[in-house]
C-alpha positions as CSV (number, residue, x, y, z in Angstrom):
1,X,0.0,0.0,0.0
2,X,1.3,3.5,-0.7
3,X,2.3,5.7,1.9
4,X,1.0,8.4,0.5
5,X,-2.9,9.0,1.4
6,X,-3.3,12.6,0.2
7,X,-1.7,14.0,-3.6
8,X,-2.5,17.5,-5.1
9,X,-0.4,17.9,-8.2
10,X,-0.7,21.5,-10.1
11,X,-4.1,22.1,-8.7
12,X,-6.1,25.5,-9.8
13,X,-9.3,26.4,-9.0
14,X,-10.4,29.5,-10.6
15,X,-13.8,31.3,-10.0
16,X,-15.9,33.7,-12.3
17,X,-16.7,36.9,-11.0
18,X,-19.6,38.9,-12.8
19,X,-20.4,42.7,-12.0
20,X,-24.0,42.1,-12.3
21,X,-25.8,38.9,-12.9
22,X,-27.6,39.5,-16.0
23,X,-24.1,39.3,-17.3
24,X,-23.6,35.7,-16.4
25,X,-27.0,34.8,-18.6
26,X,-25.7,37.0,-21.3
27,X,-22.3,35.3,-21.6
28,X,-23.8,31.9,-21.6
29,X,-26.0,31.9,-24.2
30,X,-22.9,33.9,-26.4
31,X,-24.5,37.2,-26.4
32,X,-21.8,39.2,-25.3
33,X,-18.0,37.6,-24.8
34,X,-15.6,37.7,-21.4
35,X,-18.2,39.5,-19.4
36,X,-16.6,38.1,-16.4
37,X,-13.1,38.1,-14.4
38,X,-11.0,35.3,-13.3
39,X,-10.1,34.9,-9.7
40,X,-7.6,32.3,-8.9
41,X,-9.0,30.8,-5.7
42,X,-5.7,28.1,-5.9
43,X,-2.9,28.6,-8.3
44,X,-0.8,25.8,-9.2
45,X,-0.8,23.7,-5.9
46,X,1.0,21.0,-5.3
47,X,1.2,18.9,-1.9
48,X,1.7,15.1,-0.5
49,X,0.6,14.1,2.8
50,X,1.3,10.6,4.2
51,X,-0.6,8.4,5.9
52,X,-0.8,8.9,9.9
53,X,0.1,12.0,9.4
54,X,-1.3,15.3,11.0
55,X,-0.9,18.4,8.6
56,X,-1.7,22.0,9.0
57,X,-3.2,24.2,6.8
58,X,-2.4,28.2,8.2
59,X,-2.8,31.4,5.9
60,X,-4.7,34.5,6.8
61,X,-8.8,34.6,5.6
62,X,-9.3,34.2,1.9
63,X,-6.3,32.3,1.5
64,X,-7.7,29.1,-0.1
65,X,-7.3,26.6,2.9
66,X,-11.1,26.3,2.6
67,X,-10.9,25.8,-1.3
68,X,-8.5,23.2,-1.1
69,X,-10.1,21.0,1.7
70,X,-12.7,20.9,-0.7
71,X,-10.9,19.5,-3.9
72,X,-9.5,17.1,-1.4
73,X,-13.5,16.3,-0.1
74,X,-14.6,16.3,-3.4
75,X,-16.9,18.6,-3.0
76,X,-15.7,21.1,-5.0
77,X,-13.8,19.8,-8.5
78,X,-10.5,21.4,-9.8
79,X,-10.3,23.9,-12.7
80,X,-7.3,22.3,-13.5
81,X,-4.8,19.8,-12.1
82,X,-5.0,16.1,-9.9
83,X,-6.2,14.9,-6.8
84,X,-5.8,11.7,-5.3
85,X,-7.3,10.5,-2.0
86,X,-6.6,7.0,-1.2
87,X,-9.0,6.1,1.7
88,X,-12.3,7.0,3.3
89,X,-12.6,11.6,4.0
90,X,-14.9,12.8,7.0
91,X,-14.7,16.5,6.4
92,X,-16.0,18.7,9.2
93,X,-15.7,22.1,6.8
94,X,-17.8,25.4,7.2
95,X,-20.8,25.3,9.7
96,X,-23.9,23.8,8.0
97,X,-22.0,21.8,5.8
98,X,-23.7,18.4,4.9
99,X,-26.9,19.2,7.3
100,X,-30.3,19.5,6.4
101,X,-31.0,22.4,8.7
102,X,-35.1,21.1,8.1
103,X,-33.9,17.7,9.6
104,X,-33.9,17.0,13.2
105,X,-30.4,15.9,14.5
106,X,-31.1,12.0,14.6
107,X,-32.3,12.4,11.0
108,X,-29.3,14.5,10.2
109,X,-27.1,11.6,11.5
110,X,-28.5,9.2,9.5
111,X,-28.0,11.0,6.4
112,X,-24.2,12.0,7.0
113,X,-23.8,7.9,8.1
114,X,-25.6,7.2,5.1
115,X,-23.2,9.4,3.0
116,X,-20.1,8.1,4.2
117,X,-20.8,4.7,3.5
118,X,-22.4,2.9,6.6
119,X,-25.8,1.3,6.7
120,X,-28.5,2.3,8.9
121,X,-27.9,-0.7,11.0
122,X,-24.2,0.8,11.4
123,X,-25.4,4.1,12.2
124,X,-28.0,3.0,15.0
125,X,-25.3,0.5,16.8
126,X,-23.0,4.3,16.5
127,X,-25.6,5.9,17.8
128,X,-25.5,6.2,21.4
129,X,-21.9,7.1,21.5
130,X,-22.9,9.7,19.0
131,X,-25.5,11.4,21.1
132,X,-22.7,11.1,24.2
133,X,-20.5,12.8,22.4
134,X,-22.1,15.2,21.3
135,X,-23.7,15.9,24.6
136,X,-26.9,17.9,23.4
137,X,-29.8,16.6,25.2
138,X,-33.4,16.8,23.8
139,X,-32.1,19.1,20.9
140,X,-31.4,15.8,19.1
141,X,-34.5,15.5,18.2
142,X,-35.8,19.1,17.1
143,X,-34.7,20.5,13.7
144,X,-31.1,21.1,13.5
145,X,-32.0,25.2,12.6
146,X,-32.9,25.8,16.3
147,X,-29.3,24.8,17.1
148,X,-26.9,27.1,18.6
149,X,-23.5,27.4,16.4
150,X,-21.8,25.4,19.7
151,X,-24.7,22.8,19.4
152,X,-24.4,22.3,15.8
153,X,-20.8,21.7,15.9
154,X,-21.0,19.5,18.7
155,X,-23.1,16.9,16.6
156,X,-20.9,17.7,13.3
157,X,-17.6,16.8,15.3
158,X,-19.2,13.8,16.7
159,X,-20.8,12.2,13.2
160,X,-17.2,13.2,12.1
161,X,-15.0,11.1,14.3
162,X,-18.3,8.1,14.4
163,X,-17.7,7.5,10.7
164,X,-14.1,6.1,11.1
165,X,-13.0,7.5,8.3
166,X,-9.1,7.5,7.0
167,X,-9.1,10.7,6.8
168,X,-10.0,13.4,8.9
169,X,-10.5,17.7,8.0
170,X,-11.1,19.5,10.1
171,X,-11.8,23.7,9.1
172,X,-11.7,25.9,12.1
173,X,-15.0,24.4,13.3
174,X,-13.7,24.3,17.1
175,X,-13.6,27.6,17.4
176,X,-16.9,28.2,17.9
177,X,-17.3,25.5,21.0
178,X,-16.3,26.2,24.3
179,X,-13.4,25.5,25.9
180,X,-14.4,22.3,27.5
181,X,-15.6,21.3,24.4
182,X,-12.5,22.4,22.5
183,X,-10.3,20.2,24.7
184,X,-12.6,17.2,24.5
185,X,-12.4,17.3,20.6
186,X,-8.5,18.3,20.5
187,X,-8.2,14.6,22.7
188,X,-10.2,13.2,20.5
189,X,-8.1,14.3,17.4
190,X,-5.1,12.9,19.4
191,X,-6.9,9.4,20.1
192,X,-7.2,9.7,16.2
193,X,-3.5,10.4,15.6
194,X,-2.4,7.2,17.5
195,X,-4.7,5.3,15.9
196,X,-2.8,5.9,12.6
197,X,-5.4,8.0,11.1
198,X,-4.6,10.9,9.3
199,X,-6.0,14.3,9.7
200,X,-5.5,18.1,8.3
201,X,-6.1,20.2,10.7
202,X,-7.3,24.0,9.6
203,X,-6.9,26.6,12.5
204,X,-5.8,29.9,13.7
205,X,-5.0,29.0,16.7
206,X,-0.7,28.7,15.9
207,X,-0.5,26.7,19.7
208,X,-2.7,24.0,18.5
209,X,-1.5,23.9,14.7
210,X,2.3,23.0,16.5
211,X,1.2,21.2,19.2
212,X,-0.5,18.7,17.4
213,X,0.7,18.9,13.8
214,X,3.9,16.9,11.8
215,X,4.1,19.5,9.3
216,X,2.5,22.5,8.1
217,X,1.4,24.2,4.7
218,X,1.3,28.1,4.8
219,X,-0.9,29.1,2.0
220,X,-1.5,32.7,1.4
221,X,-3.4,33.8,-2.1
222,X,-3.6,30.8,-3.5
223,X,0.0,29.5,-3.6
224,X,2.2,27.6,-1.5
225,X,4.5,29.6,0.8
226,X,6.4,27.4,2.2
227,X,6.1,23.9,3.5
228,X,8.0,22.3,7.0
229,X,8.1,22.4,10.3
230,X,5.0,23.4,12.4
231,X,7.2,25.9,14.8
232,X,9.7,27.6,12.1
233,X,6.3,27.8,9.7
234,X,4.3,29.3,12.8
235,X,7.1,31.9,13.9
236,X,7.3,33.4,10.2
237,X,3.7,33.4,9.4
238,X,3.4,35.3,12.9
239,X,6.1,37.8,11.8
240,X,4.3,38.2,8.0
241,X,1.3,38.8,10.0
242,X,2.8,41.5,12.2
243,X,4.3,43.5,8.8
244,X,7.8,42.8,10.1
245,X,11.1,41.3,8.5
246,X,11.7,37.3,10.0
247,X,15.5,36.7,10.0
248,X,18.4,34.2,10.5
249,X,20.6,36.7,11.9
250,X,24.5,36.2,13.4
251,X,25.5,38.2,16.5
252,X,28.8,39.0,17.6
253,X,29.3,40.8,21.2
254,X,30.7,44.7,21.1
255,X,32.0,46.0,24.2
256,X,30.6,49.2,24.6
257,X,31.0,50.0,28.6
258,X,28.0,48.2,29.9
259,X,27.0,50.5,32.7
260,X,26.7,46.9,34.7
261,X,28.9,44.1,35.8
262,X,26.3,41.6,36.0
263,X,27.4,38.3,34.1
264,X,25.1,38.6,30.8
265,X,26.3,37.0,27.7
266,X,25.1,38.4,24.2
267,X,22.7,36.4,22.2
268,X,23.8,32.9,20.5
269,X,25.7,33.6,17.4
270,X,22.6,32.5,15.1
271,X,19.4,33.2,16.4
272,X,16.1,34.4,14.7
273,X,15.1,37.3,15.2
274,X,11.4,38.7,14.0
275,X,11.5,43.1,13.6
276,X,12.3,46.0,11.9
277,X,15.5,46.4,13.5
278,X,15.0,49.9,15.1
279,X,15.9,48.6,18.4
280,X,17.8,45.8,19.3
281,X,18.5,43.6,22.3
282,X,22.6,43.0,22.7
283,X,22.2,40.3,25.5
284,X,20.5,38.7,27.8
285,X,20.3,36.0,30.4
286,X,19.0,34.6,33.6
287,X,20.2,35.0,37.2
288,X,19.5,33.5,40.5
289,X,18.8,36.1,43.8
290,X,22.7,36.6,44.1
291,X,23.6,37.1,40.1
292,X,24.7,34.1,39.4
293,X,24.1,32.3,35.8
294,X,21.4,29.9,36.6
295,X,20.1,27.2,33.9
296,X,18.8,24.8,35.8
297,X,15.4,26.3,38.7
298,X,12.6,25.1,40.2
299,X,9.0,26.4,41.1
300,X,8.9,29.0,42.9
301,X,13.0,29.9,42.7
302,X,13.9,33.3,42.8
303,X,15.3,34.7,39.3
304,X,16.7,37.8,37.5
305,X,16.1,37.9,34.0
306,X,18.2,40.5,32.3
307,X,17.7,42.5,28.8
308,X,20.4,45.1,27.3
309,X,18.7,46.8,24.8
310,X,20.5,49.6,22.0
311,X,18.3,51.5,20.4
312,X,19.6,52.4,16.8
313,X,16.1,54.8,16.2
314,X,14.0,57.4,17.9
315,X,11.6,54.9,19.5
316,X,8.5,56.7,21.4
317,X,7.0,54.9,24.3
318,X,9.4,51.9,24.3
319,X,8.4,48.4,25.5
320,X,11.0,45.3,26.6
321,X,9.9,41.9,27.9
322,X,10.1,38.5,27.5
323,X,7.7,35.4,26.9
324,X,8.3,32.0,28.5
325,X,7.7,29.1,25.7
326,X,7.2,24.6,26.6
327,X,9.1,22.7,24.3
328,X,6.3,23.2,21.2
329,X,6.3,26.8,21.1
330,X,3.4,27.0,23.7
331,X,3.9,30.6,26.1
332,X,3.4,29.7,29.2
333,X,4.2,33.0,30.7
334,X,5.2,36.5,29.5
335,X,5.0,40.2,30.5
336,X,6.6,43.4,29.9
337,X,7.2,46.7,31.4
338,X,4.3,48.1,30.0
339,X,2.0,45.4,31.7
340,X,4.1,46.3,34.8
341,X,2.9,50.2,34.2
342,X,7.0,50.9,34.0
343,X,6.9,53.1,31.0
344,X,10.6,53.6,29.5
345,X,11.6,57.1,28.3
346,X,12.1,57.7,25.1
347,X,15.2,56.0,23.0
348,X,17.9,58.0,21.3
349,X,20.1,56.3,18.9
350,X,23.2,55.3,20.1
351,X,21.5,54.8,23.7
352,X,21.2,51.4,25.9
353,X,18.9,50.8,28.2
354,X,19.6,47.1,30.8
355,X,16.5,46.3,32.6
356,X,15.8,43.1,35.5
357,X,13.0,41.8,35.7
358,X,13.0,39.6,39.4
359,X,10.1,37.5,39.5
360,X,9.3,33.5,40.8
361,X,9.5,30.7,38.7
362,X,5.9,29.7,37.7
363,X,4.8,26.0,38.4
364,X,5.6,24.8,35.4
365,X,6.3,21.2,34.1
366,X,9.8,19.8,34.5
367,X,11.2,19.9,31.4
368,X,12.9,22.5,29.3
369,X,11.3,26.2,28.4
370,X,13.0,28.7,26.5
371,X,12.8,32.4,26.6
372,X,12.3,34.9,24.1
373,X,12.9,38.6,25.0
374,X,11.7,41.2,22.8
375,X,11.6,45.1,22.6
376,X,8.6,46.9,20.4
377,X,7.3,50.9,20.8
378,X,3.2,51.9,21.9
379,X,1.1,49.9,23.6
380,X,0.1,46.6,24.8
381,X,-2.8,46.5,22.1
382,X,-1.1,48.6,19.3
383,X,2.6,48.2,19.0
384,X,5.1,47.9,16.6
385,X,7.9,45.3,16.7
386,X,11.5,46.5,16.7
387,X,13.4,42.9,18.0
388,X,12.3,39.7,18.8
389,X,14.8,37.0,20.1
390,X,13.1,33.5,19.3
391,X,14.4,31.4,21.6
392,X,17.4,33.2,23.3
393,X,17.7,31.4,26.3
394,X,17.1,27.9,27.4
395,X,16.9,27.1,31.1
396,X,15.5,23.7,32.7
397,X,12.6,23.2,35.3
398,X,13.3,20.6,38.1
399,X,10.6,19.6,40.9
400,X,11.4,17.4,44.3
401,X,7.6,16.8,44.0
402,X,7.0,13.0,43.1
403,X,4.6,14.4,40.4
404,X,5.5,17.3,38.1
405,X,3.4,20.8,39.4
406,X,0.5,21.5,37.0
407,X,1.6,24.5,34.4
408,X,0.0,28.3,35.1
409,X,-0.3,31.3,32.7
410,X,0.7,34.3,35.1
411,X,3.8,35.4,36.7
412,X,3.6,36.6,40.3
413,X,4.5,39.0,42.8
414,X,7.0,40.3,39.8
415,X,9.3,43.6,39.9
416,X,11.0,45.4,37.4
417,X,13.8,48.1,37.3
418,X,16.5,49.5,35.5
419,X,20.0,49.1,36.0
């Protein structure tokens, strides 16, 4: 059996766009000639994805993620270019997709079992584990249009997975469950995973796309980007998003009479860095409570964490912090001075700036985290990024506990202050 479940060669889907719809009828019936304009929904794509894999699909709206999960469903055919799909597709695409919204939700299960190959013996011994799922009640029974958007997707997600398909898309439907819901799904999609199923996995949300995914697609106006893995892809589509350059960059220290004597080393000599390069950070590093290089804390240790920023612009109402990231890219932690209300004056060119920030190590897993310190100008809603540090420093979390301590999303009690 080939290992390959999922090939798009060359694939173009191309739409025609009419500025009034008479013109469609005139064109048609050869009245009147190229009445229309061509937009490419999909230009020339071209992917492989193999089986028990889990690929992402990220691109900003309008990108053609939605297009292409189509071709691959078959619901929507190919202008030009092949598709092969070697195995069963459950696709759980746009809201409302495949649902009758006259039909109650039993009836509606039916019919999506019934298009997906089972029989209706096979769908009532599903059934049960359906409804459970899906967790709606009496709903199941009243026309799926009364449903709430959380309700609807609760039965899609649960006919979805029931089918036991080879295959499983699914398009940014989570996000409009709640959170427990969300989770429940996500565990489900990892139960699928280790089953050897495949899935492609369409989402905005970049923590769930690396978490879960073996590699990732970045799509943006039809076309291919770039292909690989799910962190690199993630950290450039979040810098393309943000307007600013994303970099390979190599760093060499310059002494320049740091105003300190604290043991900071500069940043590793290929790092990459996400900005515009109007301010930079020189070094960086952490300390324990009596300056000491530290690599290796626990929960609830005292730290320092130290940034040297040069400015090399005017930069108004300047910003420096730090995010705290788990081994996939997760942030687990992060703040900055303006969070802190410690507003920085204004940055010459040619000026530094070192500040500490002293806080307690978070109950976090053991394992390793890395930090990424960054410095950007505004506020915390609307800022622009001058220098981001991906991954600058590594440092280790070690517990006595028998059990690892659960992970948290704040930082406590922490201080910051220029030195």
């Amino acid at each position: 059996m080939s290992d390959t479940i999922v090939k798009v060669r060359n694939v173009s889907k191309v739409y025609k766009l009419y500025e009034k719809p008479v013109h469609r009828l005139l064109e048609s019936v050869r009245i009147s000639r190229n009445l229309h304009t061509e937009f490419y929904a999909l230009k020339d794509v071209s992917l492989e994805i193999r089986r028990g894999e889990t690929v992402g699909l990220i691109g900003r709206n309008g990108s053609g993620k939605s297009t292409l999960l189509k071709i691959i469903s078959g619901i929507v055919s190919p202008t030009s270019g092949e598709v092969s799909v070697n195995g069963k597709v459950s696709a759980l695409l746009e809201l409302g997709a495949g649902f009758n919204p006259e039909y109650t939700g039993r009836e509606n299960i039916f019919l999506n079992g019934l298009l997906n190959g089972l029989t209706k013996t096979e769908v009532q011994s599903q059934m049960q584990s359906i409804l459970s799922f899906a967790e709606i009640g009496d709903f199941i029974d009243q026309p799926v249009k009364t449903y709430s958007s959380g309700m609807f997707v609760r039965l899609a997600f649960s006919v979805a997975i029931h089918v036991d398909p080879d295959i499983l898309i699914v398009d940014e439907a989570l996000s409009v469950g709640d959170i427990r819901f969300q989770q429940k799904c996500l565990r489900k999609i990892e139960d699928f995973r280790s089953r050897g199923k495949t899935v492609i996995f369409v989402s905005h949300d970049l923590g769930a796309v690396v978490k879960f995914c073996d590699r990732v697609y970045w799509i943006d106006k039809g076309s291919v980007v770039k292909e690989g893995d799910p962190l690199q892809i993630a950290k450039e589509f979040q810098a393309f998003m943000m307007g600013v350059p994303h970099s390979v960059q190599s760093f060499q220290h310059e002494e320049r009479g740091e105003h300190h004597n604290l043991p900071v080393s500069p940043l590793p000599g290929q790092i990459e860095v996400t900005g515009d390069g109007k301010a930079i950070i020189r070094s960086a590093g952490i300390l324990d409570s009596d300056n000491r290089p530290v690599e290796i804390v626990r929960p609830g240790m005292l730290v320092r964490i130290v940034i040297n920023v040069l400015y090399r612009d005017d930069i108004d109402m300047p910003i420096v912090g730090f995010s705290i990231q788990d081994r996939l890219g997760n942030i687990v932690a992060q703040t900055n001075t303006y969070v802190l209300n410690y507003p920085l004056r204004q940055g010459r060119p040619g000026e530094e700036v070192t500040l500490m920030f002293e806080m307690q190590i978070p109950d976090l897993n053991e394992g390793e985290y890395t930090i990424s310190p960054a410095v950007a100008s505004g506020t915390q809603l609307d800022h622009i990024q001058h220098f981001l540090a991906h991954d600058a420093l590594v440092f280790r979390v070690v517990t006595d506990a028998l059990y690892p301590l659960p992970g948290t999303l704040c930082l406590s009690a922490i201080r910051v202050k220029t030195i």
